[in-house]
C-alpha positions as CSV (number, residue, x, y, z in Angstrom):
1,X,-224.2,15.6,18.3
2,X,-222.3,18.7,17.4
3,X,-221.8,21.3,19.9
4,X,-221.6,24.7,17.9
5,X,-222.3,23.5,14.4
6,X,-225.8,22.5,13.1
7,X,-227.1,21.5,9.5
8,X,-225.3,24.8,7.8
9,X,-222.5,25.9,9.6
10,X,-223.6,27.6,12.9
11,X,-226.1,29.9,13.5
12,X,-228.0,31.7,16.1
13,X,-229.2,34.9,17.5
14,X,-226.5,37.9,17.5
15,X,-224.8,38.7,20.7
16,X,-227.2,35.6,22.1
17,X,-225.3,32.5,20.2
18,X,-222.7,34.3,18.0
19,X,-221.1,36.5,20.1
20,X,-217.7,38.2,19.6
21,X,-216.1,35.7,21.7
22,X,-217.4,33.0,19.7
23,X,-216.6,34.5,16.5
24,X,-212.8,35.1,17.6
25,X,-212.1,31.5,18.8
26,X,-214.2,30.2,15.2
27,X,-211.7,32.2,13.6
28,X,-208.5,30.8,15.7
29,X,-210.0,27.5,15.7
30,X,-210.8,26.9,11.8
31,X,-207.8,28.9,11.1
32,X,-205.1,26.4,13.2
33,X,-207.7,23.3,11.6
34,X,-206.5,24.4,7.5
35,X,-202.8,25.8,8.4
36,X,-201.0,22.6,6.3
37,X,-197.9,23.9,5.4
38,X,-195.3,26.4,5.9
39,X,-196.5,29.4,3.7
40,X,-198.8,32.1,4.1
41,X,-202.3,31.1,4.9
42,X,-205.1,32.6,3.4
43,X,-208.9,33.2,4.0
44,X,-211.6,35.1,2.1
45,X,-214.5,36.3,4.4
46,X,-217.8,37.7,2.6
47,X,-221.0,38.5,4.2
48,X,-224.5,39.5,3.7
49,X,-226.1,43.1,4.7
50,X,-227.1,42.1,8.8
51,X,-226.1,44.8,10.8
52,X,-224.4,42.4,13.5
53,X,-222.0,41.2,10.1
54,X,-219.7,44.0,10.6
55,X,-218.8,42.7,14.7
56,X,-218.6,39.4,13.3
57,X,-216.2,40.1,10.6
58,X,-213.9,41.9,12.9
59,X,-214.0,39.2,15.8
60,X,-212.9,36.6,13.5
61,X,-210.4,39.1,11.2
62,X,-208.8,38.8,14.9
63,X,-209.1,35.1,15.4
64,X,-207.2,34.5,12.0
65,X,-205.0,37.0,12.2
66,X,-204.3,36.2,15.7
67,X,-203.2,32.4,14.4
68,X,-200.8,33.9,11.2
69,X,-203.7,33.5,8.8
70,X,-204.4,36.7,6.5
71,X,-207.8,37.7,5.2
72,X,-209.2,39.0,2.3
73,X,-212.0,40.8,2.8
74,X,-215.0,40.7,0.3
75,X,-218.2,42.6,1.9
76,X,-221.6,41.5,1.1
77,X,-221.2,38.6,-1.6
78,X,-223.8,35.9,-2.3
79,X,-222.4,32.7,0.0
80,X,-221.9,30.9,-3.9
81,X,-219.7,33.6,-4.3
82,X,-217.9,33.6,-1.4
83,X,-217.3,29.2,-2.0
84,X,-216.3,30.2,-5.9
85,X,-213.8,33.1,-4.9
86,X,-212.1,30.2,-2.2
87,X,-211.2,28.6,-5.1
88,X,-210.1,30.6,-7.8
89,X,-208.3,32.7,-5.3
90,X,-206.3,30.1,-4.4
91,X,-207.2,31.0,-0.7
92,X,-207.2,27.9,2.5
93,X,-210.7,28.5,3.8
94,X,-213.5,30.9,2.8
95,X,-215.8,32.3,5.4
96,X,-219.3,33.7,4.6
97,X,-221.3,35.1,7.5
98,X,-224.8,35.1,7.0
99,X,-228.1,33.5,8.4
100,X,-229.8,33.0,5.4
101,X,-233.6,34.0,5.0
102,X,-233.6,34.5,9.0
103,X,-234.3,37.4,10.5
104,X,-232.3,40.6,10.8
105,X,-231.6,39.4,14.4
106,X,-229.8,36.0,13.6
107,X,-226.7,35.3,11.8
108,X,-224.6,32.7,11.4
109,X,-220.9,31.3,10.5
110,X,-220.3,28.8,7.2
111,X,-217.4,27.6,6.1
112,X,-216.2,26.3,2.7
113,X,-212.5,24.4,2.4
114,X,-210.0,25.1,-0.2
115,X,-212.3,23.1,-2.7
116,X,-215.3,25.8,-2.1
117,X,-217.2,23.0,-0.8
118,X,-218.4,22.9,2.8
119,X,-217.0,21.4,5.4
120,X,-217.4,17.8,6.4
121,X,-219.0,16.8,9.5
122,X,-215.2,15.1,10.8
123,X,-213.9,18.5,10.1
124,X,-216.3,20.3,12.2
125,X,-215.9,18.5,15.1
126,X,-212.1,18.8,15.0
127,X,-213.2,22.9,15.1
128,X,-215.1,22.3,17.7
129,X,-212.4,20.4,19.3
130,X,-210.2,23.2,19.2
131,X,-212.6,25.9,20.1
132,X,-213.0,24.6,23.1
133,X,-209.3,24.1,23.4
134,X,-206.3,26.1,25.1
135,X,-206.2,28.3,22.2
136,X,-204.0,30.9,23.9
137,X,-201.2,28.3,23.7
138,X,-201.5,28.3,20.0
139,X,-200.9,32.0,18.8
140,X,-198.4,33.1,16.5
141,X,-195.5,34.7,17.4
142,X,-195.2,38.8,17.0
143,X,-193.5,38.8,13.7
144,X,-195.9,35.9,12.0
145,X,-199.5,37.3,13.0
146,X,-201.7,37.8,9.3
147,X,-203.0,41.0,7.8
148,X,-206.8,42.2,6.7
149,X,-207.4,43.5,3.4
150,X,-210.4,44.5,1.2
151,X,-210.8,43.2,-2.3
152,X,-212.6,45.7,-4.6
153,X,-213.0,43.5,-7.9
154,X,-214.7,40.6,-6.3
155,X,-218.5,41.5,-7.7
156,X,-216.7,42.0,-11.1
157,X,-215.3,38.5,-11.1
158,X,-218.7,36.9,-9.7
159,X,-221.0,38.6,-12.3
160,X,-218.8,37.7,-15.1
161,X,-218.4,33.9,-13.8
162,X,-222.6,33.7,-13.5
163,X,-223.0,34.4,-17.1
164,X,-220.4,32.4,-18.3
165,X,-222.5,29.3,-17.3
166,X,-225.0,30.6,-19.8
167,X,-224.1,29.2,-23.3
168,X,-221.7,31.5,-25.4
169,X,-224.6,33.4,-27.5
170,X,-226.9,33.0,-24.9
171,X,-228.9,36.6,-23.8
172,X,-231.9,37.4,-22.5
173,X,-232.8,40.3,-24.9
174,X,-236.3,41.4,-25.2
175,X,-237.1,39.9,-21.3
176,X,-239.0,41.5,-18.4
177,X,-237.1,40.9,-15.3
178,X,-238.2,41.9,-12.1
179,X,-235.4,40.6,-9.3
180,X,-236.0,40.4,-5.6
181,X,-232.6,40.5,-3.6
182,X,-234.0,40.4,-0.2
183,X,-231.9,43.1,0.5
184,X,-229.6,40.8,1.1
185,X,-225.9,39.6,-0.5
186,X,-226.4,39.3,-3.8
187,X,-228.4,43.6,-4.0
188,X,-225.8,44.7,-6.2
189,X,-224.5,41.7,-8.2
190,X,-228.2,39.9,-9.6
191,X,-229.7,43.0,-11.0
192,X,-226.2,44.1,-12.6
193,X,-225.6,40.2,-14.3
194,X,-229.2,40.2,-15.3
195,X,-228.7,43.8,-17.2
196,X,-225.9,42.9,-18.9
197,X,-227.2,39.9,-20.2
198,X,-230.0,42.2,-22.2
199,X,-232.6,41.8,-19.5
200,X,-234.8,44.8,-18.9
201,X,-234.4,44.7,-15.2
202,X,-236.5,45.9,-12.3
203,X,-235.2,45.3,-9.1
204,X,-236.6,45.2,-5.7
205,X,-235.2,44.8,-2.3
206,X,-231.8,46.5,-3.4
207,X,-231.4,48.8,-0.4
208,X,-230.5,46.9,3.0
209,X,-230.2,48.8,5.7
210,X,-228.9,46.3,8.1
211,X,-232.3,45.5,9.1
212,X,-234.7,44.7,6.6
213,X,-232.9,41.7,5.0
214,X,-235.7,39.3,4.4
215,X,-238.2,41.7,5.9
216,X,-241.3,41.5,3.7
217,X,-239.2,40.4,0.4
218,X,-237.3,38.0,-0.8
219,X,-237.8,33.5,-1.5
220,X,-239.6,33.3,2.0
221,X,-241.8,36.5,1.1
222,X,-242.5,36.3,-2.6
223,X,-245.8,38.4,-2.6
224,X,-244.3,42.0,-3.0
225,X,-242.2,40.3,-6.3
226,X,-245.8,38.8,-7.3
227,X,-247.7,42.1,-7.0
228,X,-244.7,43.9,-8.9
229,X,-244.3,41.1,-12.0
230,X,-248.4,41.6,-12.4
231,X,-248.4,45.2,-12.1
232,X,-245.4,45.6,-14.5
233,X,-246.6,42.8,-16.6
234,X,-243.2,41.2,-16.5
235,X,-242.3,37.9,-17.8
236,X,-240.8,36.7,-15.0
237,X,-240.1,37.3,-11.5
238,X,-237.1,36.1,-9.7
239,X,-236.3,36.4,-5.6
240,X,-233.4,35.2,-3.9
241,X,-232.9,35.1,0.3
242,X,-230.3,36.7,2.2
243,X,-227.3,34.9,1.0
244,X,-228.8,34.1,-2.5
245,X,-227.9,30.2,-2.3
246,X,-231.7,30.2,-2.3
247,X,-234.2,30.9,-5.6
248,X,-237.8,31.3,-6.3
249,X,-239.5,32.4,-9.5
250,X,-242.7,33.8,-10.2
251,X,-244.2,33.3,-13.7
252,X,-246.0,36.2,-15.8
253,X,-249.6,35.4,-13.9
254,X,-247.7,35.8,-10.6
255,X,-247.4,32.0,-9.8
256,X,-244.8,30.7,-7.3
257,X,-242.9,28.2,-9.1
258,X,-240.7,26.2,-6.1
259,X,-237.1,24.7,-6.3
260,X,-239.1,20.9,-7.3
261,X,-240.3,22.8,-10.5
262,X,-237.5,24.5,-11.3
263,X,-235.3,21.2,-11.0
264,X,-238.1,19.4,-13.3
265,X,-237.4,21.8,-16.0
266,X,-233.3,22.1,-16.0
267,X,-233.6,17.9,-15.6
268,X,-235.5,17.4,-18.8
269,X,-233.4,19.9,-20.6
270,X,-230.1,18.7,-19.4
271,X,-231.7,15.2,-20.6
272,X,-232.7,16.0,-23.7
273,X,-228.7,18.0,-24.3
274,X,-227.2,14.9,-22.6
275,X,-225.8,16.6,-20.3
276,X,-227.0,14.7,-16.9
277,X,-223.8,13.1,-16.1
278,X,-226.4,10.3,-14.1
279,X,-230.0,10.0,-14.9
280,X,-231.8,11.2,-12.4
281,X,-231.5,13.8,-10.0
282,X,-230.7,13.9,-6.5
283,X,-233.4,15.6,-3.7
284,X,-234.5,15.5,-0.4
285,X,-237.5,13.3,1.5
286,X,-239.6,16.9,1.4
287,X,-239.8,17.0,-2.7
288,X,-243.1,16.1,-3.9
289,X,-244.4,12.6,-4.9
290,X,-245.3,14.4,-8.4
291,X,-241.7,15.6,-9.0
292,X,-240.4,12.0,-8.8
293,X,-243.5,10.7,-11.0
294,X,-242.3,13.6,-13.7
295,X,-238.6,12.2,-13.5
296,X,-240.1,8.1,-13.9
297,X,-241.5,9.4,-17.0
298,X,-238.5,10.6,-18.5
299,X,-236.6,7.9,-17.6
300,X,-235.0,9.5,-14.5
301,X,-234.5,8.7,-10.8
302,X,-235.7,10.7,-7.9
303,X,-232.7,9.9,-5.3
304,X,-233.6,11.3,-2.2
305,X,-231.3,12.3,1.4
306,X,-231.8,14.2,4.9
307,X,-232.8,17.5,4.7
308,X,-229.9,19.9,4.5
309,X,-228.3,20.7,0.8
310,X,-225.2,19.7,2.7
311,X,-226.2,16.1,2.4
312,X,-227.5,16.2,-1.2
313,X,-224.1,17.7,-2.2
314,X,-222.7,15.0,-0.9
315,X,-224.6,11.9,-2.8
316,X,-224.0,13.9,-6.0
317,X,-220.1,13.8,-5.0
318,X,-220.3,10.1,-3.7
319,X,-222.3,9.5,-7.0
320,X,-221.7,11.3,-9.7
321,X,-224.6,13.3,-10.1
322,X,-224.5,16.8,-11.4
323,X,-228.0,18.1,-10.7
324,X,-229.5,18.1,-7.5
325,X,-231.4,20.1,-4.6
326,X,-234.6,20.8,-2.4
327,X,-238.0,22.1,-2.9
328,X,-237.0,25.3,-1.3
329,X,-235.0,26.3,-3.9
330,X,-231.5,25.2,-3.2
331,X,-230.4,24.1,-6.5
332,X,-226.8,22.6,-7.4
333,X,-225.4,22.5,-10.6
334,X,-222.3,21.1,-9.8
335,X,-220.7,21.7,-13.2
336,X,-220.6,25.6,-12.4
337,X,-220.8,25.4,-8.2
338,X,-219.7,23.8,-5.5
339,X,-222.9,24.6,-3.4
340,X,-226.3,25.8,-3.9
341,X,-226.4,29.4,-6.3
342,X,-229.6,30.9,-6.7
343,X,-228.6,33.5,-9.5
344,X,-227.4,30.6,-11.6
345,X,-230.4,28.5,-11.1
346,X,-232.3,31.5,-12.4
347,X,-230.3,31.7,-15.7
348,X,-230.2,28.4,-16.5
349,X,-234.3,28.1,-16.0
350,X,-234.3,31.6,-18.2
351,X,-232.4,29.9,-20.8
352,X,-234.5,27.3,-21.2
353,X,-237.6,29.6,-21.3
354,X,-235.1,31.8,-24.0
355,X,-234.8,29.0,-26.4
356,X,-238.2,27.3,-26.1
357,X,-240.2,30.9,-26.3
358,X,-242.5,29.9,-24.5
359,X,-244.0,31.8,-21.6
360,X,-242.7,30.8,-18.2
361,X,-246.1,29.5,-16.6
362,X,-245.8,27.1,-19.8
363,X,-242.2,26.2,-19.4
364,X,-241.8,25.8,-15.3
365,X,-245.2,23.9,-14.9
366,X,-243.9,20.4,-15.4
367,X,-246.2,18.4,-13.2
368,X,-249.0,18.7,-10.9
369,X,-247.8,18.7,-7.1
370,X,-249.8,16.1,-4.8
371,X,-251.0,17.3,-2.1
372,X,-248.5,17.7,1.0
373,X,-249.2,18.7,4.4
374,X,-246.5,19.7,6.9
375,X,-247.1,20.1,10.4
376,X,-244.7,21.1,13.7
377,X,-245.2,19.5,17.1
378,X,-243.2,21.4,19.7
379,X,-242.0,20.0,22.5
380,X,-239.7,20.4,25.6
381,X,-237.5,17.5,26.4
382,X,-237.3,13.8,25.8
383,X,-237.9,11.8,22.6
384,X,-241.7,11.6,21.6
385,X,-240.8,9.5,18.5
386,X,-239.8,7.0,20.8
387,X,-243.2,6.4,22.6
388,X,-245.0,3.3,21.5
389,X,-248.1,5.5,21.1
390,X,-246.1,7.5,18.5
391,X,-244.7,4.2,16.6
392,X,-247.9,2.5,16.6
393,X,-249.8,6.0,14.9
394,X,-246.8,6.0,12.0
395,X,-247.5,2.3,11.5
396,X,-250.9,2.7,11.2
397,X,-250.3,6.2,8.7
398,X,-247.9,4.4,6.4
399,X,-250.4,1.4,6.0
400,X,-253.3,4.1,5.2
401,X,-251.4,5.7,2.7
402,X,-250.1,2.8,1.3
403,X,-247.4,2.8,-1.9
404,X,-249.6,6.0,-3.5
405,X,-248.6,8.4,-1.0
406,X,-245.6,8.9,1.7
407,X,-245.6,9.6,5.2
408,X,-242.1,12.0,6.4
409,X,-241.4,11.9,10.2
410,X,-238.3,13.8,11.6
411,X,-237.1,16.0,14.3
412,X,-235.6,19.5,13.3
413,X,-232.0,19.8,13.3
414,X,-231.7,23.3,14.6
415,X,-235.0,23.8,17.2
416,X,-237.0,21.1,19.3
417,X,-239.8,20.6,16.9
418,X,-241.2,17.2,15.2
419,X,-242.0,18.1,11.7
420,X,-244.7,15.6,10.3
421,X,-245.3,15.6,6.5
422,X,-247.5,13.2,4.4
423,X,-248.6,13.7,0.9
424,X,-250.5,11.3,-2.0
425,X,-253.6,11.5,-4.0
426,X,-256.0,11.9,-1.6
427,X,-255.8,15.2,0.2
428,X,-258.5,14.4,2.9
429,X,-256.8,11.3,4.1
430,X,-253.7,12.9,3.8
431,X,-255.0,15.4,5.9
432,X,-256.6,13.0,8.4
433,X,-253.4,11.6,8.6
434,X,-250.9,14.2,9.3
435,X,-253.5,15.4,12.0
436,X,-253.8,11.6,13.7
437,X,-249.8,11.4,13.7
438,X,-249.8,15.2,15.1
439,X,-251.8,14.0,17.6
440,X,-250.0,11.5,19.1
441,X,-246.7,13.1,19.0
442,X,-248.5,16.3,20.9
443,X,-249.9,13.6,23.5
444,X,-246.4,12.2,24.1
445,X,-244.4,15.4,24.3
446,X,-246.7,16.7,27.0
């Protein structure tokens, strides 16, 4: 067990978890962890529109600085962004501070090595090692502390990256496009790629306040994008989260298509181009029984891993896959990113509407989900799943469902809750059986 990092860097309430101090000794710690060489160190820092970003950014512009690391600066920037500019900048360590489709009130801390990719779990717990560490022992010396600047071209660079993954004649001329930025990172930089790819755009949750990121908009809130693609009769309706690593599109009958969908329909195009570098696709235990039974009929594998696009990122590395994600709407393409990018998922599902011309309710319903149910048990201490009651009521759910369904047991990685999920053909006994294994876990938490 990790001490300060969870599933996606670290993450918590604002002046309750990340605190200045923390921030400060993150930013001394990580920056001691990638100093490899005698040269100037480098780290970008981006963030999304939470009013607690700006104390963040300054506590660990000190920590860095403090250790002879300077810092480039990006202000709000999608966290794909922020892992693509670590790169191409030729920077040690990118920073991108930003709780994701959480509340105004939480933020958080990830952190993306020279490669843009994030961090392994070995690295993490050296960070941890040394935040907890004499770090006053290991400051630089008056004349070698690092300087903060601000980089004003960054958005510029990003926009014109995004399109670039589109092919070369590629546009999106003659498309209604309404865009939901959660008033979060990516406000300026979707609505502006979208436009000058020929999209008519409309765009929606484009004025953050520091507050209202993710408040009633966004991937976790799609309904104000659904009422605005209907009313506008748009063809399509795109929302993004806080950091825009995240997408979910609406089609033009203001549909929720989710990241299994969306994954479905960039699969069998990729297929068909031969551009899968593996056949198949690589997901999580949470994507739906009908999403792997779509992929078995094109002659693809469903490969699934632990929640956490962390882990799919790393089968696709270990294994050579160049597609993967989760039903949330994490998407990688890892010819164009080194970690989830919401704005490019959208294009790439846009194109493939573009060149079939087709509407998007056609094109993004690939299969029929099964039904899935997905239940918390909360509970205080101990470990539930270990009580014989508990073992005994998962046996006797995975017999029920038998090889047409699948039965999904596991504890959260960032709260105490048991999440229970089971889906298959039959949604009563699914239901009965999500609710018998709820049951039992309640009784032994208690």
């Amino acid at each position: 067990m990790r001490k300060y990092f969870g599933t996606d860097g670290v993450r918590g309430r604002a002046n309750g978890v990340i605190t200045p101090e923390l921030a400060l000794r993150i930013g001394q710690a990580a920056g001691l962890a990638f100093q490899r060489g005698d040269y100037r160190h480098r780290v970008v820092i981006g963030k999304d529109t939470r009013l607690s970003g700006y104390m963040i950014e300054t506590a660990l512009i000190a920590g860095f600085t403090s250790v002879g690391m300077d810092v480039l600066q990006l202000g709000p920037m999608p966290t794909p962004a922020v892992a693509m500019l670590t790169r191409s900048m030729r920077c040690d360590l990118g920073v991108m501070i930003s709780a994701s489709h959480n509340p105004y009130e939480d933020n958080g801390i990830k952190l993306f090595g020279p490669d843009g990719f994030k961090l392994s779990d070995d690295t993490e717990r050296e960070i941890e090692r040394l935040i907890d560490s004499d770090l006053a022992t290991r400051l630089a010396a008056s004349d070698r502390l690092g300087r903060a600047k601000r980089i004003e071209s960054v958005h510029a660079r990003y926009i014109e990256f995004a399109k670039r993954t589109l092919p070369r004649q590629a546009d999106l001329e003659g498309m209604r496009v309404v865009v939901d930025c959660a008033n979060g990172a990516a406000y300026k930089v979707a609505p502006e790629t979208l436009w000058e790819l020929g999209a008519e755009v409309i765009a929606i949750g484009v004025d953050p306040d520091g507050f209202n990121i993710n408040h009633k908009v966004g991937s976790t809130a799609p309904e104000a994008l659904t009422q605005k693609v209907r009313e506008l009769r748009a063809d399509i309706g795109i929302a993004l989260d806080g950091d825009a690593d995240r997408v979910l599109i609406v089609d033009e009958k203001g549909r929720a298509v989710d990241g299994d969908q969306l994954m479905a329909v960039v699969a069998r195009s990729w297929a068909e181009d031969g551009r899968l570098a593996q056949p198949g696709v690589v997901a999580t235990v949470m994507s739906n029984l009908g999403f792997e039974r779509f992929l078995g009929g094109l002659g693809l594998d469903l490969v699934r891993t632990a929640v956490g696009d962390r882990y799919v990122l790393e089968h696709m590395r270990q294994h050579g896959f160049n597609l993967g994600g989760e039903q949330s709407g994490h998407i990688i393409m890892s010819d164009y990113t080194t970690t989830g990018d919401g704005l490019i998922a959208a294009l790439q599902v846009l194109s493939v509407v573009k060149q079939l011309d087709k509407p998007v309710s056609e094109v993004c319903h690939c299969f029929d989900p099964l039904p899935q149910i997905l239940k918390n048990v909360r509970y205080r201490s101990g470990q539930p799943l270990q009580a014989d009651s508990v073992v005994t009521a998962i046996e006797s759910a995975r017999t029920r469902l038998g090889a047409t369904g699948r039965l999904v047991i596991r504890p959260s990685g960032t709260e105490p809750v048991i999440r229970v999920m089971a889906e298959g053909d039959d949604r009563d006994l699914v239901n009965r059986i999500v609710d018998d294994v709820v049951e039992a876990v309640s009784k032994a938490a208690a």
